[in-house]
C-alpha positions as CSV (number, residue, x, y, z in Angstrom):
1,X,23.9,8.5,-9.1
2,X,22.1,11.7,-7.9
3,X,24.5,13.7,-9.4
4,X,24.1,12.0,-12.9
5,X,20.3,12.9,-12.6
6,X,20.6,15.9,-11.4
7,X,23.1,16.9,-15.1
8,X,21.2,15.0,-17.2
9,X,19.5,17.4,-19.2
10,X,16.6,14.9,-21.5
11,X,14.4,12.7,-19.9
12,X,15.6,10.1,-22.5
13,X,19.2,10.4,-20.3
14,X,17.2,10.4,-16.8
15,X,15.6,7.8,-17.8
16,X,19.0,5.7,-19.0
17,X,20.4,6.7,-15.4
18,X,17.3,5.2,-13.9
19,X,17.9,2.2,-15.8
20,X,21.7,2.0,-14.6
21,X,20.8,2.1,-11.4
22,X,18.3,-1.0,-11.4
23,X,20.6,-2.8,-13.7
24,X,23.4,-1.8,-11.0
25,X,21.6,-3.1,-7.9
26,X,20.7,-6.1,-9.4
27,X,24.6,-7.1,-9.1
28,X,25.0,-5.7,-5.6
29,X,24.9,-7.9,-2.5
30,X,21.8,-7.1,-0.2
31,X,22.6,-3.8,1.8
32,X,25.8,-2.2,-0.1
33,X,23.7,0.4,-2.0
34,X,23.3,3.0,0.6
35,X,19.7,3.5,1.9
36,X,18.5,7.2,1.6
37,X,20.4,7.2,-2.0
38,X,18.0,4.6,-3.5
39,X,15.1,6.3,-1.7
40,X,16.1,9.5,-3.3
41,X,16.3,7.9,-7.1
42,X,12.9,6.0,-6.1
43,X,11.4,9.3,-5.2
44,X,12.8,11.3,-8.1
45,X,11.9,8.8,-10.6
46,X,7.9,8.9,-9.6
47,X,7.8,12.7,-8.8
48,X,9.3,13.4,-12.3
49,X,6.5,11.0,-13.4
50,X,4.0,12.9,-11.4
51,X,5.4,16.3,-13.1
52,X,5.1,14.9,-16.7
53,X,1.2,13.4,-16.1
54,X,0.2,16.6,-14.6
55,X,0.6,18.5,-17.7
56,X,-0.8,15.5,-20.1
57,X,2.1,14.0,-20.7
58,X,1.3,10.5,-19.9
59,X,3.7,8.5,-22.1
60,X,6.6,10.3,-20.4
61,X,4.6,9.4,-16.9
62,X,4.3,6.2,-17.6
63,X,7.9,5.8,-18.3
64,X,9.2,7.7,-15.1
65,X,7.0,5.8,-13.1
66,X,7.9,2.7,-14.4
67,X,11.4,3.5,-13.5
68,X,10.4,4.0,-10.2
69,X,8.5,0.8,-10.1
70,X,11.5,-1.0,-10.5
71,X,13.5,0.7,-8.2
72,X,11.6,0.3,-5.5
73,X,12.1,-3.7,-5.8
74,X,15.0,-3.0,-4.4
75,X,14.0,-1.4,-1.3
76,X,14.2,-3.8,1.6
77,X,16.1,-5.9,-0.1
78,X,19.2,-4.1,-0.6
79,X,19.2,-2.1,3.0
80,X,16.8,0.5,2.3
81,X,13.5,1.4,3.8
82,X,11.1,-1.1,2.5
83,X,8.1,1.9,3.8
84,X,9.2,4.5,1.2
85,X,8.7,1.0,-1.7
86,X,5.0,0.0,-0.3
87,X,4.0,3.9,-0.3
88,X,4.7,4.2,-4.0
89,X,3.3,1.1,-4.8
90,X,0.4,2.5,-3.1
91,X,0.6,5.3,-5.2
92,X,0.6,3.6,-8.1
93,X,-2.0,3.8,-10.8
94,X,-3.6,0.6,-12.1
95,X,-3.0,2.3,-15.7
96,X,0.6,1.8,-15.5
């Protein structure tokens, strides 16, 4: 998964990987998905979010963190870390 984000070169296809990924762990039984991988697509999904609404981009912001709202569902759940999940839900603005 990191490596499909990490080629993808629109935020469109980020975005679509991000999606994959939820849809993806949806199917998986609780704790196959390894931890620190669906910390890293949580975490990449809000920073890219972060990147887009610091230069008034807030549609693309919205998006990414959107992404990494539903990601980070799965923390806990499927064997990550469910502290990485409540700080960016913390994080989170009401306006998304």
């Amino acid at each position: 998964m990191r490596w499909l984000v990490e080629v993808c070169g629109r935020d469109e296809e980020k975005l679509s990987v991000f999606a994959d990924a939820d849809a993806l762990l949806k199917g998986l039984p609780d704790g196959t998905f390894p931890p620190l991988e669906l910390e890293w697509l949580v975490v990449s999904a809000w920073n890219r979010g972060c990147h887009h609404e610091r230069f008034g981009r807030a549609a693309a912001a919205k998006d990414f963190k959107n992404a990494a709202r539903d990601l980070v569902r799965h923390c806990g759940a499927k064997g990550g870390h469910l502290e990485v999940g409540l700080a960016v839900l913390r994080l989170s603005v009401k306006k998304y």
